[in-house]
PLY file of the C-alpha trace (Angstrom):
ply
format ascii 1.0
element vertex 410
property float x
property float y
property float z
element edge 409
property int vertex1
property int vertex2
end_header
-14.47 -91.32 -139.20
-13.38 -92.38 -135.81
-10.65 -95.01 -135.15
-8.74 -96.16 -131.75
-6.76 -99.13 -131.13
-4.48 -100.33 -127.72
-2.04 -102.91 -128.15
0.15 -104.38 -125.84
2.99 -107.38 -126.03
6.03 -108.92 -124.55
9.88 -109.41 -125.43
11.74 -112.31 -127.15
15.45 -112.40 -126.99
17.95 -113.85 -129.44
19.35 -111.50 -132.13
22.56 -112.34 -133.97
23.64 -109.93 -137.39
24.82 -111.68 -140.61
28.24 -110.70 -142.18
26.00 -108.05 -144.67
24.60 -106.40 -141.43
20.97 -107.99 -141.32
19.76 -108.06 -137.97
18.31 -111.05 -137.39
20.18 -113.38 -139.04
22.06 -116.40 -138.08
25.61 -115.54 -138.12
26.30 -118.41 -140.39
24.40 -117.99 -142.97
24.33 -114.40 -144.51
20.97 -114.16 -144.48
18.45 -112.60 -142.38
16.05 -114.84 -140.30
12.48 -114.80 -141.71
9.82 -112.51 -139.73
6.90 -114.64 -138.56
3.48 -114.66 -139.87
2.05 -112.84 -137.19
4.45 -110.09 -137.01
2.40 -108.87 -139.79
-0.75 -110.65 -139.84
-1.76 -109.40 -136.08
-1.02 -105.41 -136.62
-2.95 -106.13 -140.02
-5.68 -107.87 -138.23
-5.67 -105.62 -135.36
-6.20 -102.52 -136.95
-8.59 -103.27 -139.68
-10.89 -104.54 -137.25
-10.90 -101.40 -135.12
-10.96 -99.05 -138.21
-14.10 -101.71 -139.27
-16.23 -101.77 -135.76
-15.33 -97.92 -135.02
-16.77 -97.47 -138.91
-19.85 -100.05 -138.91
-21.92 -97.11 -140.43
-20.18 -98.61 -143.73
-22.50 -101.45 -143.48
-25.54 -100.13 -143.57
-26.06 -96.20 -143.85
-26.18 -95.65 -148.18
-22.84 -93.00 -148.69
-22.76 -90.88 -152.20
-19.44 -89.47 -153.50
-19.24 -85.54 -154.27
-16.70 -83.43 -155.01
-13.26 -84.86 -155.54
-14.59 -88.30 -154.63
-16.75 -88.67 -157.10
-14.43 -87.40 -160.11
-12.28 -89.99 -158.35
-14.80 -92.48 -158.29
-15.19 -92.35 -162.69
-11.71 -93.07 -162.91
-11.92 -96.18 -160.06
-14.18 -97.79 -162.20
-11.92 -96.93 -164.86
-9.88 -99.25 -162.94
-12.18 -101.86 -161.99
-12.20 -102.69 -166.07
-8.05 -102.21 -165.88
-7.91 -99.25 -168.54
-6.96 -96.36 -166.04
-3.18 -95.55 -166.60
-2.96 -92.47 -164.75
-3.87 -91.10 -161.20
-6.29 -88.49 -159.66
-6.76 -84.89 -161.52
-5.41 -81.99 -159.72
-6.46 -78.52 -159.73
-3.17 -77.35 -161.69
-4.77 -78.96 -164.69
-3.22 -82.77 -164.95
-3.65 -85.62 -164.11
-1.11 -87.43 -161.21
1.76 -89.98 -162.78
-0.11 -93.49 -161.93
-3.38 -95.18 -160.53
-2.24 -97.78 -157.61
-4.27 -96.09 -155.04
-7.39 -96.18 -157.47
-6.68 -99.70 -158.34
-6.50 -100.44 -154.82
-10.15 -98.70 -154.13
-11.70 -100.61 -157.22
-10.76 -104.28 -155.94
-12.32 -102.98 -152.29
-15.11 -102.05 -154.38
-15.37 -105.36 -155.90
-14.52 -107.68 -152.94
-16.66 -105.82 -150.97
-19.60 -104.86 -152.70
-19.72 -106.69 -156.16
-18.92 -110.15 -154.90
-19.77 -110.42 -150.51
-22.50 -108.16 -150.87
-21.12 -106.45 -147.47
-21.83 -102.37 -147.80
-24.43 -100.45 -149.55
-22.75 -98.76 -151.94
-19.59 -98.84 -153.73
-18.18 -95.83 -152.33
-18.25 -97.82 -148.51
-16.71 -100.63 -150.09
-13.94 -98.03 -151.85
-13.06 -96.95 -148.12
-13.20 -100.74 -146.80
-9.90 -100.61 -149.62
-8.64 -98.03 -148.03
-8.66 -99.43 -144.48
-7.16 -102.69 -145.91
-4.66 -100.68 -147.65
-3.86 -98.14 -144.19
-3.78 -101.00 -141.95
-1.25 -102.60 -144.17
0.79 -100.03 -144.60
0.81 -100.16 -140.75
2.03 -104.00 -140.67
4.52 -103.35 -143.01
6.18 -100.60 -140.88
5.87 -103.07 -137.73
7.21 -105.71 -139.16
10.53 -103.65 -140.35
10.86 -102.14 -136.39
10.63 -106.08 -134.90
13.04 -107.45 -137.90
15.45 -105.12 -136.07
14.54 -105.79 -132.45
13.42 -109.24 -132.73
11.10 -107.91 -129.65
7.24 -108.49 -129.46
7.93 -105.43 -127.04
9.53 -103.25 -129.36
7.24 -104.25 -132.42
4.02 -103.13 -129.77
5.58 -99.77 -129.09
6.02 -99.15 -132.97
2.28 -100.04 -133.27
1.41 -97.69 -130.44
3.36 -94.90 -131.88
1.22 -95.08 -135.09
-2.07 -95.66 -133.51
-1.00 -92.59 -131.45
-0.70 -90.39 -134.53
-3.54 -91.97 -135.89
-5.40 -90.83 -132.85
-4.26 -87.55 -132.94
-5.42 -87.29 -136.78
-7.92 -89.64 -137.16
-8.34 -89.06 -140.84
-4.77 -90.58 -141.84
-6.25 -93.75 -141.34
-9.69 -93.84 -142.20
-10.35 -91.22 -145.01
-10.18 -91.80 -148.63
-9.18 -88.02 -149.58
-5.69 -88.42 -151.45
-3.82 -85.61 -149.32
-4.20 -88.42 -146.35
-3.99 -91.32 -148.35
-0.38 -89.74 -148.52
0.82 -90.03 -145.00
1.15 -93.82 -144.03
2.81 -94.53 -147.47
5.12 -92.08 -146.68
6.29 -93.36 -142.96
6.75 -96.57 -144.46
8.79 -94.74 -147.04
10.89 -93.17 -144.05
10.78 -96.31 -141.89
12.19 -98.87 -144.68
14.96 -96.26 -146.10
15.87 -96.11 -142.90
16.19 -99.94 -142.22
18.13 -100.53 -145.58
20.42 -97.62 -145.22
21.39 -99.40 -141.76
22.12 -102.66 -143.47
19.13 -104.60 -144.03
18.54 -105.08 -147.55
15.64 -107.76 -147.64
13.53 -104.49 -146.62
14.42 -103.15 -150.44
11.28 -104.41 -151.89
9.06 -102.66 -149.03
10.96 -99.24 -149.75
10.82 -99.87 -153.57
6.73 -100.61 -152.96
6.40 -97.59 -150.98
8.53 -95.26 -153.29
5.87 -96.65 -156.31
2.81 -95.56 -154.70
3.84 -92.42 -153.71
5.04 -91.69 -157.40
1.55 -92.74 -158.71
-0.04 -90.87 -156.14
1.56 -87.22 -156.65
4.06 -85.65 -159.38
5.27 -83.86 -155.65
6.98 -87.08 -155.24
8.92 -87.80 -158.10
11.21 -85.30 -156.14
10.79 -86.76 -152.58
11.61 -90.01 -153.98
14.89 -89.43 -155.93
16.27 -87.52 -152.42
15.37 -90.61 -150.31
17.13 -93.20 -152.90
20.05 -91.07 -153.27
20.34 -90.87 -149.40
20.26 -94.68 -148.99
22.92 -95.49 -151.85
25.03 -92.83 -150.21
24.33 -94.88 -147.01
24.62 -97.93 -148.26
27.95 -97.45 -150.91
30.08 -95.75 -148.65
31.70 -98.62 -146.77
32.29 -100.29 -149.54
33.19 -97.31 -152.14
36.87 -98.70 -152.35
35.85 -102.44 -153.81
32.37 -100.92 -155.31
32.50 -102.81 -157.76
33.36 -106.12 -156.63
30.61 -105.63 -154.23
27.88 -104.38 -157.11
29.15 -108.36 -158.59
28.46 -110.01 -155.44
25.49 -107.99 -154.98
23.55 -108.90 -158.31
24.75 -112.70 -158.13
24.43 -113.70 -154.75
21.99 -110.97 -153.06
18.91 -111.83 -155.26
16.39 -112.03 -152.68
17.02 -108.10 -152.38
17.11 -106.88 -155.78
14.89 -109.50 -158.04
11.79 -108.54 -155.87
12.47 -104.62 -155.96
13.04 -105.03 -159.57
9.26 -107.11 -159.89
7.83 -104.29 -157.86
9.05 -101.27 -160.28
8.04 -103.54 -163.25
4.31 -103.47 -162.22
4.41 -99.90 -161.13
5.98 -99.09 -164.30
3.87 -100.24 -166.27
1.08 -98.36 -166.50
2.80 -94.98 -167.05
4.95 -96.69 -169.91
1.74 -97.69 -171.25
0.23 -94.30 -171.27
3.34 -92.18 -172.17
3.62 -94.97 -175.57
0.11 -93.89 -175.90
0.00 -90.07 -175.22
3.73 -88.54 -175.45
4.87 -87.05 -173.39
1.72 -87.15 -170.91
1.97 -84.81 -168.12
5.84 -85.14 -167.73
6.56 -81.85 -168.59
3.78 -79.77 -166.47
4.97 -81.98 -163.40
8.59 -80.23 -164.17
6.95 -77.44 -163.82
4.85 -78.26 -160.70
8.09 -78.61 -158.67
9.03 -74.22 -159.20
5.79 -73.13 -159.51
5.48 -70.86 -156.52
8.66 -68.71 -157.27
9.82 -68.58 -153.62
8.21 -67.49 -149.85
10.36 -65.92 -147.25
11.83 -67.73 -144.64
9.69 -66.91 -141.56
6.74 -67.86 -143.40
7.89 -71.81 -144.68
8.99 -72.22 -141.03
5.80 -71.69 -139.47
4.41 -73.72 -142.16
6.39 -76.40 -141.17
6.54 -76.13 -137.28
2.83 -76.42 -137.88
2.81 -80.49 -138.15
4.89 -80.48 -135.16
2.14 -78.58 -133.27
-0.80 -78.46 -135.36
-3.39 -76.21 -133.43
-5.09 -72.98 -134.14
-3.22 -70.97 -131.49
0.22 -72.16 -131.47
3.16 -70.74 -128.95
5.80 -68.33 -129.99
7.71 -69.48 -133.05
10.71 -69.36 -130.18
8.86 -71.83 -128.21
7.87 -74.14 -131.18
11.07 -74.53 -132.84
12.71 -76.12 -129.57
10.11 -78.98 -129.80
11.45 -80.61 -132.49
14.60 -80.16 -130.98
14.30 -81.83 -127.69
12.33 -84.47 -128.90
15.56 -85.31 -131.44
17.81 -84.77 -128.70
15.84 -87.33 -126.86
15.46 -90.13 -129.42
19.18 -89.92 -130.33
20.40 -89.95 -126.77
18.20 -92.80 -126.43
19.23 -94.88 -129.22
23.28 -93.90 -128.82
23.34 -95.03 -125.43
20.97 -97.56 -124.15
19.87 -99.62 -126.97
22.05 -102.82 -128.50
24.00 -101.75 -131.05
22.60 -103.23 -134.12
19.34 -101.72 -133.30
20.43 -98.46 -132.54
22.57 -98.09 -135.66
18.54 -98.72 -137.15
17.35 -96.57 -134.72
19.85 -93.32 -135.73
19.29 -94.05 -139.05
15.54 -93.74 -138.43
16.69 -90.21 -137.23
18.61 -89.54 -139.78
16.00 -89.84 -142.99
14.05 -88.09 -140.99
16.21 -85.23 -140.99
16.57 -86.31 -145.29
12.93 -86.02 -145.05
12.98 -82.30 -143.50
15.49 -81.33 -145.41
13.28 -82.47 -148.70
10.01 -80.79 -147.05
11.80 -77.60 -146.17
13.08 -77.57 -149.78
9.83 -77.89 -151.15
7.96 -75.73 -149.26
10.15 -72.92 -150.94
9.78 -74.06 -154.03
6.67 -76.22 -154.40
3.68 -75.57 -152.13
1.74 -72.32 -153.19
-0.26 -71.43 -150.48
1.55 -71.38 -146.64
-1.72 -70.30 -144.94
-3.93 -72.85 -143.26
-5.81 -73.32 -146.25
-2.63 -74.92 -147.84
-1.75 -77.62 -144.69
-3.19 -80.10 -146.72
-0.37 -80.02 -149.13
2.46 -81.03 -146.26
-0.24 -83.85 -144.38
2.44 -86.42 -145.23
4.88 -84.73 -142.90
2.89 -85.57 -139.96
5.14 -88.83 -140.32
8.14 -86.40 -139.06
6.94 -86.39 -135.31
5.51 -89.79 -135.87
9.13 -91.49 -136.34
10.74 -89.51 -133.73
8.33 -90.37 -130.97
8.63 -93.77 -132.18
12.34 -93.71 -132.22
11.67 -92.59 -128.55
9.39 -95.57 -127.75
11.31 -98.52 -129.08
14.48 -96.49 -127.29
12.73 -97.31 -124.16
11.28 -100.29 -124.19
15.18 -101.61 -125.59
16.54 -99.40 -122.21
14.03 -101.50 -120.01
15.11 -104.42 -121.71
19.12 -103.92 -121.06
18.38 -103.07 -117.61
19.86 -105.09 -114.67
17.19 -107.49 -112.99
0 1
1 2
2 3
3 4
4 5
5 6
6 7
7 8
8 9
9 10
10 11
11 12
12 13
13 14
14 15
15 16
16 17
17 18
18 19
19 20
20 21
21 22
22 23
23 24
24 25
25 26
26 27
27 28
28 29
29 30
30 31
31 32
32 33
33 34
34 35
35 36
36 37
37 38
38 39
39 40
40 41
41 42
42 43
43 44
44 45
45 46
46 47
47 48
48 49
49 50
50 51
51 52
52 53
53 54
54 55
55 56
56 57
57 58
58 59
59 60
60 61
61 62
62 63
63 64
64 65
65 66
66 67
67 68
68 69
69 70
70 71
71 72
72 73
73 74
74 75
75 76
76 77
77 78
78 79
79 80
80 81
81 82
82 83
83 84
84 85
85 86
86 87
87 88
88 89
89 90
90 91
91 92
92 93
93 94
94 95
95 96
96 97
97 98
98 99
99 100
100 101
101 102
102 103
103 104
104 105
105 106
106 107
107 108
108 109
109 110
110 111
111 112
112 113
113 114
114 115
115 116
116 117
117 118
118 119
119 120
120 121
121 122
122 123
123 124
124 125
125 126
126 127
127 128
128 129
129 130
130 131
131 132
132 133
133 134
134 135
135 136
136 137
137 138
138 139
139 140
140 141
141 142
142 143
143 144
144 145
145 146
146 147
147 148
148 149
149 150
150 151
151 152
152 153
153 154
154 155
155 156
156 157
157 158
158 159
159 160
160 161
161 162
162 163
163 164
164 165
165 166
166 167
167 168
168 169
169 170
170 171
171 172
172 173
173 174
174 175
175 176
176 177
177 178
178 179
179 180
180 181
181 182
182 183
183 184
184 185
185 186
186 187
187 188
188 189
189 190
190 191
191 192
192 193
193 194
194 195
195 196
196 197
197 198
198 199
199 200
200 201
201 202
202 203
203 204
204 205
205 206
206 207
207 208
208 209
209 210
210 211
211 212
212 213
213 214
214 215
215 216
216 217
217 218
218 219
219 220
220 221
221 222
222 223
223 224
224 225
225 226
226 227
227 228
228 229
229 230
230 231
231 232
232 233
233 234
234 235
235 236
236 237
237 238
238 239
239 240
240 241
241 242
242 243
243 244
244 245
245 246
246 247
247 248
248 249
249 250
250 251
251 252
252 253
253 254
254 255
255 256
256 257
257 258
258 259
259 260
260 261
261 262
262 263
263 264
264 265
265 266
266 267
267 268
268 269
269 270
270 271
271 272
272 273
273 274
274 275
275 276
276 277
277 278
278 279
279 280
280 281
281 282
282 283
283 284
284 285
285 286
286 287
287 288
288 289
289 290
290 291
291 292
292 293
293 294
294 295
295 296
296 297
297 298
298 299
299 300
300 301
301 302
302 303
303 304
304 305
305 306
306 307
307 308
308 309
309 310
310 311
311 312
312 313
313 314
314 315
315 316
316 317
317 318
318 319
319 320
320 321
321 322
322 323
323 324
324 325
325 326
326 327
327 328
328 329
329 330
330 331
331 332
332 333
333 334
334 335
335 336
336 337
337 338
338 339
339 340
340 341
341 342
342 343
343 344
344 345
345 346
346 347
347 348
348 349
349 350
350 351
351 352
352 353
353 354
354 355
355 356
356 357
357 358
358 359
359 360
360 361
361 362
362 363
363 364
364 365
365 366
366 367
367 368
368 369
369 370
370 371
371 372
372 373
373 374
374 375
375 376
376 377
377 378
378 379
379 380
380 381
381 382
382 383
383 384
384 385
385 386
386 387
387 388
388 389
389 390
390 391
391 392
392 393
393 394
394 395
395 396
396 397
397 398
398 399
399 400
400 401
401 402
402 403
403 404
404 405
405 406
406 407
407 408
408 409
């Protein structure tokens, strides 16, 4: 699978903040302006139809699952008849909590094979559902960076930055293997934390969807999840711990364009693994316990080579010296950048962009000790989702400069 896009755009001025801290809203009001259509309809647009003409194979050439694809593909058409209540089987012996990536391979299988007639075989029409889904997951994150910047400019360079990793690792985008499946789900994860731990609560239901498909996708994230949450209600209670809860009244009866949608989203996600644990008690609950201290420790040296490995992922990397600066200076570089020449509202969005990514290290680090059984190359596959580490940072470093250029004299 091959995939390449180049977008480019211009800047838009006019950004005002609402007495809750939305960017983007008109000070009046207390509620943050509406993104337009395009903001995510063009990203969307844009990058399923270079994932689709880099992929026309798809329409013609007859593809056959094997392997994990087609043990995946039984239970998608489990879900094309809506009976499959849990996710893919791993090779511990159970089966993952939920199905919303399966679910989201069947309809692709229906729209595009059942009903248009467009591919050959299902399996091309399960990764047409996986483009649709990828290049979503894309729009979504765009549209959070220009809610912020409320810059054509600034949404661009957020694009870029993800087609960048995406051209870097291809796959991320355009396979249908779970481990990648894993990655843009979790930037978005990283991207909208980040935006409503800086103030902007209308992103809540984007977080919340985010959060849900990771937690069907791998029992690994009923940890990752529960870190992130706590890390944004720290975030997000601390100015106001002294009247909390005068502000948890006003929040529930006047802020229900935040929490009513969030609260839809977790209802559907829910429902499928309150479904199956009524029907099989307790399920897998107890083995994905388990899962989380199931390697009984690695030494130190070892989980940070593991992990400076998404930073530089090549065969022959430099001394571990050498690596463990890069990370470094490219922090160093996206937080001088968004403490001293961006406007204030977006670099408080900005440093908190920085700073779930360092929740997000933290989280990895933690479960690399703990978690991940194998730290040899055979094992990267485990940790693909922290490719999104480098991914926010450079983009942190993009948006920086194109908001420098912007502020600059003339």
């Amino acid at each position: 699978y091959r995939n390449c896009v180049i977008i480019g755009g211009s800047r838009q001025n006019g950004l005002t903040t609402s007495r809750h801290g939305d960017v983007g809203a008109p000070a009046e009001g207390g509620r943050a302006a509406r993104r337009p259509w395009w903001v995510w309809a063009v990203p969307f647009a844009t990058l399923m139809a270079v994932l689709v003409a880099r992929n026309t194979f798809l329409f013609s050439t007859r593809l056959y699952e094997q392997g994990d694809m087609a043990s995946n593909s039984l239970r998608i058409d489990e879900a094309r008849h809506f009976t499959l209540l849990i996710g893919d089987y791993s090779r511990l012996r159970f089966s993952h909590p939920g199905p919303a990536y399966f679910y989201v391979q069947a309809w692709g299988e229906e729209l595009f094979y059942y009903l248009l007639h467009l591919v050959p075989t299902a399996w091309n029409a399960q990764i047409l559902g996986v483009y649709a889904l990828n290049s979503a997951w894309a729009a979504l994150a765009v549209g959070v960076v220009y809610g912020w910047t409320r810059s054509v400019r600034g949404a661009a360079m957020a694009l870029a930055a993800l087609t960048a990793a995406a051209v870097l690792h291809p796959v991320i985008l355009s396979s249908d293997w779970m481990s990648f499946l894993y990655m843009p789900t979790y930037t978005v994860l990283v991207v909208a934390a980040a935006s409503v731990a800086a103030g902007r609560g209308q992103d809540a239901w984007i977080l919340a969807l985010a959060c849900w498909f990771l937690i069907h996708g791998h029992a690994a994230y009923l940890f990752f999840v529960p870190g992130f949450i706590a890390a944004v209600l720290v975030a997000v209670i601390w100015p106001v711990r002294r009247t909390l809860r005068g502000s948890a009244r006003d929040f529930f009866g006047q802020r229900r364009g935040v929490w009513v949608p969030v609260a839809a989203v977790s209802a559907v996600f829910l429902l499928p693994i309150v479904i199956n644990l009524a029907l099989h008690w307790p399920g897998d609950f107890g083995k994905y316990f388990g899962y989380g201290s199931s390697t009984g420790g690695h030494p130190l040296g070892a989980v940070v080579r593991y992990v400076l490995w998404f930073w530089w992922p090549t065969a022959n990397p430099p001394a571990l010296a050498v690596l463990a600066c890069l990370p470094v200076l490219l922090y160093a570089a996206a937080g001088w950048l968004a403490w001293r020449f961006t406007r204030p509202p977006v670099g408080r969005f900005l440093l908190a962009l920085l700073a779930m990514n360092l929740v997000s290290s933290a989280l990895f680090v933690f479960y690399c000790f703990t978690g991940v059984d194998n730290l040899t190359a055979k094992g990267y596959y485990i940790g693909y989702f922290y490719w999104s580490a480098p991914l926010i940072t450079v983009l942190v470093i993009a948006v920086g400069v194109v908001e420098a250029v912007g502020l600059a004299p003339g």
